[in-house]
C-alpha positions in Angstrom: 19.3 -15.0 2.8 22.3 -16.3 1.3 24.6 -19.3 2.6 27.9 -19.9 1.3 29.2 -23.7 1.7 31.2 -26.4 0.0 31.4 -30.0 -0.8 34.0 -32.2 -2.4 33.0 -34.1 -5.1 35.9 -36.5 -7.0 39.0 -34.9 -6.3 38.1 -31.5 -6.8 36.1 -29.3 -3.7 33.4 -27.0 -4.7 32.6 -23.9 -3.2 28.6 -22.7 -3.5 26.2 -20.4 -2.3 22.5 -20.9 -1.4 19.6 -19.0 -1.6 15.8 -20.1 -1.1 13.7 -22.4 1.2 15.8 -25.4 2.1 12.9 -27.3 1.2 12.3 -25.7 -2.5 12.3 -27.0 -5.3 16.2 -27.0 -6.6 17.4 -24.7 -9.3 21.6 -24.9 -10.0 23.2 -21.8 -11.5 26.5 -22.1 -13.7 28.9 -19.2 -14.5 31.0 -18.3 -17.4 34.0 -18.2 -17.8 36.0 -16.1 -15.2 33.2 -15.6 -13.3 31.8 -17.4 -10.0 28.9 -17.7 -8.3 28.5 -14.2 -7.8 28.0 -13.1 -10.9 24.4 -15.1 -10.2 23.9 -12.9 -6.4 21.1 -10.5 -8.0 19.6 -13.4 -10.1 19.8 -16.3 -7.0 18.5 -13.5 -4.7 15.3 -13.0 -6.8 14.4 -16.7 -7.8 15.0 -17.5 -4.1 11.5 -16.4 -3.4 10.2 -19.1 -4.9 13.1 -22.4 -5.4 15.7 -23.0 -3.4 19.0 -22.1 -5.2 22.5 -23.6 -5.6 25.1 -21.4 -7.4 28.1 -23.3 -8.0 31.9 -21.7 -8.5 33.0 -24.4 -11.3 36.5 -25.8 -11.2 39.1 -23.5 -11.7 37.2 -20.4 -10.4 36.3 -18.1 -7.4 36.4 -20.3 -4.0 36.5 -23.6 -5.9 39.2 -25.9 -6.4 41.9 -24.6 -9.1 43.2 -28.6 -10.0 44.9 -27.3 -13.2 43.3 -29.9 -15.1 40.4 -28.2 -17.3 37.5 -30.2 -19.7 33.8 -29.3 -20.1 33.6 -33.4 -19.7 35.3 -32.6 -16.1 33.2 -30.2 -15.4 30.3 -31.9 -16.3 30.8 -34.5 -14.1 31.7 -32.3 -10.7 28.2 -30.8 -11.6 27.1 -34.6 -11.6 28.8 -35.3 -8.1 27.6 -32.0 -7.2 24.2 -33.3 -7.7 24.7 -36.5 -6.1 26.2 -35.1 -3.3 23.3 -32.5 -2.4 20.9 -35.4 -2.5 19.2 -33.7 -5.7 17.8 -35.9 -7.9 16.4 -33.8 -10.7 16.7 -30.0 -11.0 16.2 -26.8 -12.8 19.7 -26.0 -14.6 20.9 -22.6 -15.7 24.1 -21.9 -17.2 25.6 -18.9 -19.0 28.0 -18.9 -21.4 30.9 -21.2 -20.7 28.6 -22.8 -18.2 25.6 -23.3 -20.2 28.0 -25.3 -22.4 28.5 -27.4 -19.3 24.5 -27.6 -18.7 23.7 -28.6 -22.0 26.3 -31.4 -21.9 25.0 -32.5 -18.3 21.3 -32.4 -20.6 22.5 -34.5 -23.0 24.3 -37.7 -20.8 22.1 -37.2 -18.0 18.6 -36.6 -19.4 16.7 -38.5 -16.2 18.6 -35.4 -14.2 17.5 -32.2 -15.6 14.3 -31.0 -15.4 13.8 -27.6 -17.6 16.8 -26.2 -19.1 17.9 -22.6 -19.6 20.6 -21.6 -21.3 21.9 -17.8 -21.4 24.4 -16.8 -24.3 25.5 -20.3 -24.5 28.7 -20.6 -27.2 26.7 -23.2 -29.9 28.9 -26.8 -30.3 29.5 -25.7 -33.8 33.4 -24.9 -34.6 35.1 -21.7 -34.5 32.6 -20.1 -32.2 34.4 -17.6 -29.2 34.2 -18.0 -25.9 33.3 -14.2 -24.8 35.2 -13.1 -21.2 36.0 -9.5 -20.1 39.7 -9.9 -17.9 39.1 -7.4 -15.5 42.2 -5.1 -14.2 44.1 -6.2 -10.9 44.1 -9.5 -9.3 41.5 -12.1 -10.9 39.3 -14.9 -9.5 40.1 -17.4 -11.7 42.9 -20.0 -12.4 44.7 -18.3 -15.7 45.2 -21.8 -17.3 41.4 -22.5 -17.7 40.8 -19.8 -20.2 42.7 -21.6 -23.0 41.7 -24.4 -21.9 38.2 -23.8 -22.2 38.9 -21.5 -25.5 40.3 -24.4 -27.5 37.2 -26.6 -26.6 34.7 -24.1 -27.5 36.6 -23.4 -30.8 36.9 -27.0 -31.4 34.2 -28.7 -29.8 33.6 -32.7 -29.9 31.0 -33.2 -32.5 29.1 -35.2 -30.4 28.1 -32.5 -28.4 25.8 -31.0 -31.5 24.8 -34.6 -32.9 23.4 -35.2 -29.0 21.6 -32.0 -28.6 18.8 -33.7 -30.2 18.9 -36.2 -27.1 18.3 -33.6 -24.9 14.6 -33.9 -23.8 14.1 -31.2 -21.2 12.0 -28.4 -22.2 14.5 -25.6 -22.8 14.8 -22.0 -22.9 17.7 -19.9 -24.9 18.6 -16.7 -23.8 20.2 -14.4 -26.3 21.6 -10.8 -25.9 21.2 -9.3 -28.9 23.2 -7.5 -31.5 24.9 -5.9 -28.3 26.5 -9.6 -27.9 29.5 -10.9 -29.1 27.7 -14.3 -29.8 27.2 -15.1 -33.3 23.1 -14.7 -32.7 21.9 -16.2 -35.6 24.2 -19.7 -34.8 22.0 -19.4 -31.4 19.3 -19.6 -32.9 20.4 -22.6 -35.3 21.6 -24.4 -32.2 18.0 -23.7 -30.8 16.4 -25.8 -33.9 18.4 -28.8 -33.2 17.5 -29.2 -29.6 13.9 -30.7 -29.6 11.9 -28.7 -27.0 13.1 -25.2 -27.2 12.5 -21.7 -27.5 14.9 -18.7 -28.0 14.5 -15.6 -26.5 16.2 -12.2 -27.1 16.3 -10.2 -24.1 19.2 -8.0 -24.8 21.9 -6.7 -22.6 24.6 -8.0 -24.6 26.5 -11.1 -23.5 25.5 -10.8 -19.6 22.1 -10.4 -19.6 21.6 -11.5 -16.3 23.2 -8.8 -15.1 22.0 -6.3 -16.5 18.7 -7.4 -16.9 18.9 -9.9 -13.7 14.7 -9.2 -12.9 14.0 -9.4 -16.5 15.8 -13.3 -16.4 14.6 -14.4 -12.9 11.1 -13.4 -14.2 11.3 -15.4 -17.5 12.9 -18.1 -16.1 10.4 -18.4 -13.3 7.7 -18.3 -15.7 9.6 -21.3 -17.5 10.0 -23.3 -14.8 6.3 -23.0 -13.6 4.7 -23.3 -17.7 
Protein backbone atom coordinates (compact mmCIF):
# COMPACT_ATOMS: atom_id res chain seq x y z
CA UNK A 1 0.00 0.00 0.00
CA UNK A 2 1.20 3.40 -0.69
CA UNK A 3 1.52 6.41 1.91
CA UNK A 4 2.02 9.81 0.78
CA UNK A 5 3.74 12.22 3.56
CA UNK A 6 6.22 15.06 3.94
CA UNK A 7 8.95 16.35 6.00
CA UNK A 8 10.91 19.63 6.08
CA UNK A 9 14.36 19.42 5.86
CA UNK A 10 16.54 22.97 5.76
CA UNK A 11 14.36 25.41 4.39
CA UNK A 12 12.87 23.44 1.72
CA UNK A 13 9.62 20.74 2.62
CA UNK A 14 9.65 17.51 0.83
CA UNK A 15 6.82 15.68 -0.18
CA UNK A 16 7.29 11.53 -0.47
CA UNK A 17 5.51 8.50 -0.91
CA UNK A 18 6.03 5.15 0.90
CA UNK A 19 5.69 1.76 -0.03
CA UNK A 20 6.86 -1.50 1.98
CA UNK A 21 6.92 -2.83 5.58
CA UNK A 22 7.64 0.04 7.90
CA UNK A 23 10.11 -2.06 9.30
CA UNK A 24 12.12 -3.00 5.85
CA UNK A 25 15.01 -2.51 5.01
CA UNK A 26 15.13 1.27 3.38
CA UNK A 27 15.51 1.77 -0.34
CA UNK A 28 15.18 5.90 -1.52
CA UNK A 29 14.05 6.45 -5.14
CA UNK A 30 15.13 9.76 -7.05
CA UNK A 31 13.40 11.16 -10.23
CA UNK A 32 14.56 12.96 -13.18
CA UNK A 33 14.09 15.85 -14.18
CA UNK A 34 10.36 16.97 -14.45
CA UNK A 35 9.36 14.05 -13.01
CA UNK A 36 8.25 13.18 -9.23
CA UNK A 37 7.80 10.42 -7.29
CA UNK A 38 5.41 8.95 -9.39
CA UNK A 39 7.21 8.22 -12.14
CA UNK A 40 8.74 5.39 -9.47
CA UNK A 41 4.57 4.11 -8.48
CA UNK A 42 5.08 0.79 -10.65
CA UNK A 43 8.77 0.31 -9.61
CA UNK A 44 8.04 1.33 -5.52
CA UNK A 45 4.91 -0.94 -5.78
CA UNK A 46 7.01 -4.03 -6.85
CA UNK A 47 10.21 -3.68 -4.57
CA UNK A 48 7.68 -2.93 -1.70
CA UNK A 49 7.29 -6.63 -1.30
CA UNK A 50 10.45 -6.99 0.03
CA UNK A 51 12.14 -3.19 1.41
CA UNK A 52 10.41 -0.62 2.59
CA UNK A 53 10.43 2.30 0.02
CA UNK A 54 10.76 6.16 0.16
CA UNK A 55 10.27 7.93 -3.22
CA UNK A 56 11.10 11.46 -2.83
CA UNK A 57 9.62 14.55 -5.15
CA UNK A 58 13.17 16.61 -5.23
CA UNK A 59 13.15 20.33 -4.87
CA UNK A 60 11.50 22.05 -7.50
CA UNK A 61 9.10 19.23 -8.44
CA UNK A 62 5.65 17.55 -8.01
CA UNK A 63 4.36 18.22 -4.27
CA UNK A 64 7.74 19.41 -3.07
CA UNK A 65 8.89 22.76 -2.25
CA UNK A 66 9.53 24.99 -5.63
CA UNK A 67 12.37 27.51 -3.52
CA UNK A 68 13.62 28.82 -6.93
CA UNK A 69 16.95 28.20 -5.88
CA UNK A 70 18.31 25.07 -7.91
CA UNK A 71 22.00 23.05 -7.39
CA UNK A 72 22.65 19.24 -7.57
CA UNK A 73 24.85 20.32 -4.29
CA UNK A 74 21.26 21.52 -2.83
CA UNK A 75 19.76 18.72 -3.63
CA UNK A 76 22.12 16.57 -2.41
CA UNK A 77 21.94 17.78 0.79
CA UNK A 78 17.84 17.80 1.18
CA UNK A 79 18.46 14.04 0.28
CA UNK A 80 20.95 14.19 3.25
CA UNK A 81 18.36 15.91 5.70
CA UNK A 82 15.93 13.66 4.15
CA UNK A 83 17.90 10.85 5.47
CA UNK A 84 18.54 12.33 8.79
CA UNK A 85 15.18 13.18 9.28
CA UNK A 86 13.65 9.59 8.56
CA UNK A 87 15.96 8.21 11.12
CA UNK A 88 17.80 6.18 8.17
CA UNK A 89 21.10 5.66 8.63
CA UNK A 90 22.32 3.74 5.66
CA UNK A 91 20.18 2.86 2.52
CA UNK A 92 19.69 1.46 -0.88
CA UNK A 93 19.81 4.57 -3.34
CA UNK A 94 18.28 4.75 -6.76
CA UNK A 95 18.19 7.57 -8.95
CA UNK A 96 17.43 8.14 -12.66
CA UNK A 97 18.65 10.50 -14.70
CA UNK A 98 18.88 13.97 -13.24
CA UNK A 99 18.48 12.18 -9.86
CA UNK A 100 21.01 9.51 -10.25
CA UNK A 101 23.32 12.59 -10.74
CA UNK A 102 22.15 13.62 -7.28
CA UNK A 103 22.69 9.85 -5.83
CA UNK A 104 26.01 9.46 -7.09
CA UNK A 105 27.06 12.90 -5.55
CA UNK A 106 25.28 11.79 -2.16
CA UNK A 107 27.79 8.34 -2.89
CA UNK A 108 30.66 10.25 -3.20
CA UNK A 109 30.53 12.85 0.17
CA UNK A 110 28.57 10.56 2.13
CA UNK A 111 30.08 7.04 1.56
CA UNK A 112 29.27 5.76 5.46
CA UNK A 113 25.43 6.51 3.99
CA UNK A 114 24.79 4.53 1.08
CA UNK A 115 24.69 1.06 1.03
CA UNK A 116 24.34 -0.35 -2.86
CA UNK A 117 23.96 2.10 -5.45
CA UNK A 118 21.89 1.97 -8.64
CA UNK A 119 21.95 4.37 -11.09
CA UNK A 120 19.50 4.35 -14.20
CA UNK A 121 20.46 6.57 -17.37
CA UNK A 122 22.49 8.74 -15.19
CA UNK A 123 23.95 11.90 -17.35
CA UNK A 124 28.03 10.96 -16.84
CA UNK A 125 30.03 14.18 -14.96
CA UNK A 126 31.87 14.53 -18.12
CA UNK A 127 31.13 18.01 -20.09
CA UNK A 128 28.69 18.61 -22.71
CA UNK A 129 26.54 15.61 -21.86
CA UNK A 130 22.32 16.42 -22.11
CA UNK A 131 20.12 16.21 -19.68
CA UNK A 132 17.14 14.19 -21.52
CA UNK A 133 13.34 15.48 -20.41
CA UNK A 134 10.11 15.06 -22.46
CA UNK A 135 7.89 18.57 -21.53
CA UNK A 136 4.62 17.19 -21.63
CA UNK A 137 1.49 19.32 -23.20
CA UNK A 138 -0.73 21.31 -20.66
CA UNK A 139 0.02 22.33 -17.17
CA UNK A 140 3.46 20.76 -15.79
CA UNK A 141 4.60 19.44 -12.32
CA UNK A 142 7.54 21.09 -12.11
CA UNK A 143 9.05 24.61 -11.24
CA UNK A 144 10.07 25.93 -15.07
CA UNK A 145 13.34 27.52 -13.63
CA UNK A 146 14.92 24.19 -12.52
CA UNK A 147 15.32 22.88 -16.04
CA UNK A 148 18.06 25.38 -16.97
CA UNK A 149 19.17 25.22 -13.95
CA UNK A 150 19.88 21.72 -13.80
CA UNK A 151 20.83 21.80 -17.89
CA UNK A 152 23.72 24.16 -17.34
CA UNK A 153 25.12 21.90 -14.43
CA UNK A 154 24.88 18.71 -16.34
CA UNK A 155 26.59 20.44 -19.40
CA UNK A 156 29.15 21.93 -17.21
CA UNK A 157 29.59 19.78 -14.32
CA UNK A 158 32.17 20.46 -11.35
CA UNK A 159 35.02 18.33 -12.14
CA UNK A 160 35.18 17.03 -8.87
CA UNK A 161 32.22 15.13 -9.35
CA UNK A 162 34.26 12.62 -11.97
CA UNK A 163 37.73 12.85 -10.01
CA UNK A 164 35.47 11.64 -6.77
CA UNK A 165 33.56 8.84 -8.46
CA UNK A 166 36.56 6.77 -7.63
CA UNK A 167 35.61 7.51 -3.82
CA UNK A 168 32.48 6.07 -4.16
CA UNK A 169 32.79 2.59 -2.42
CA UNK A 170 29.29 1.17 -2.63
CA UNK A 171 28.85 -1.65 -4.87
CA UNK A 172 26.96 -0.11 -7.84
CA UNK A 173 24.74 -0.97 -10.58
CA UNK A 174 24.35 1.21 -14.09
CA UNK A 175 21.39 0.99 -15.81
CA UNK A 176 21.46 1.91 -19.47
CA UNK A 177 18.75 2.08 -22.16
CA UNK A 178 20.13 1.34 -25.15
CA UNK A 179 20.54 2.73 -28.54
CA UNK A 180 16.75 3.77 -28.02
CA UNK A 181 18.35 6.35 -25.39
CA UNK A 182 19.37 9.73 -25.90
CA UNK A 183 22.28 9.11 -23.47
CA UNK A 184 25.65 9.06 -25.06
CA UNK A 185 25.83 4.95 -24.07
CA UNK A 186 29.30 4.39 -24.57
CA UNK A 187 30.26 7.64 -22.06
CA UNK A 188 28.01 5.39 -19.59
CA UNK A 189 29.96 2.90 -19.77
CA UNK A 190 33.33 5.02 -19.38
CA UNK A 191 31.73 6.55 -16.33
CA UNK A 192 31.07 2.90 -15.11
CA UNK A 193 35.11 2.19 -15.25
CA UNK A 194 35.86 5.01 -13.05
CA UNK A 195 33.60 4.16 -10.26
CA UNK A 196 35.34 1.13 -8.39
CA UNK A 197 32.65 -1.43 -7.76
CA UNK A 198 30.38 -1.38 -10.70
CA UNK A 199 28.64 -3.07 -13.28
CA UNK A 200 26.59 -1.70 -16.32
CA UNK A 201 23.68 -3.16 -17.52
CA UNK A 202 21.70 -2.57 -20.71
CA UNK A 203 18.21 -3.18 -20.29
CA UNK A 204 16.69 -1.12 -23.03
CA UNK A 205 13.62 0.88 -23.12
CA UNK A 206 15.29 3.92 -23.97
CA UNK A 207 15.94 6.70 -21.46
CA UNK A 208 13.01 5.46 -18.91
CA UNK A 209 13.51 2.15 -18.48
CA UNK A 210 11.83 1.83 -15.45
CA UNK A 211 8.90 2.53 -16.95
CA UNK A 212 8.70 0.66 -19.48
CA UNK A 213 10.43 -2.15 -18.18
CA UNK A 214 9.52 -1.32 -14.32
CA UNK A 215 9.43 -5.53 -13.38
CA UNK A 216 12.47 -5.96 -15.46
CA UNK A 217 14.31 -3.05 -12.95
CA UNK A 218 12.65 -3.92 -9.58
CA UNK A 219 13.85 -7.55 -10.41
CA UNK A 220 17.48 -6.64 -11.13
CA UNK A 221 17.74 -4.30 -8.61
CA UNK A 222 16.37 -6.72 -6.05
CA UNK A 223 18.72 -9.21 -7.05
CA UNK A 224 21.47 -6.34 -6.52
CA UNK A 225 20.52 -5.49 -3.31
CA UNK A 226 20.31 -9.13 -2.02
CA UNK A 227 23.98 -10.31 -4.03
Amino acid sequence: MEDQSVVDVGEVRLAYRTWGDPFGSPVVLLHGLGGSSLSWEAVGTLLGEEWRVYAIDLRGHGESDWPDEYTFEQMREDVLEFLDACELDRVGLVGHSMGGVVAYLLAEEHADRVERLVLVEAPPPFPGQLVSDTRPAGPVDYDENVLAAVRAQVAEPDPRWEQELGQIVAPTLMIAGGPESSMPQGRLADMASLIPDCRLLTLGGGHHPHKKHADQVAQQITEFFTS
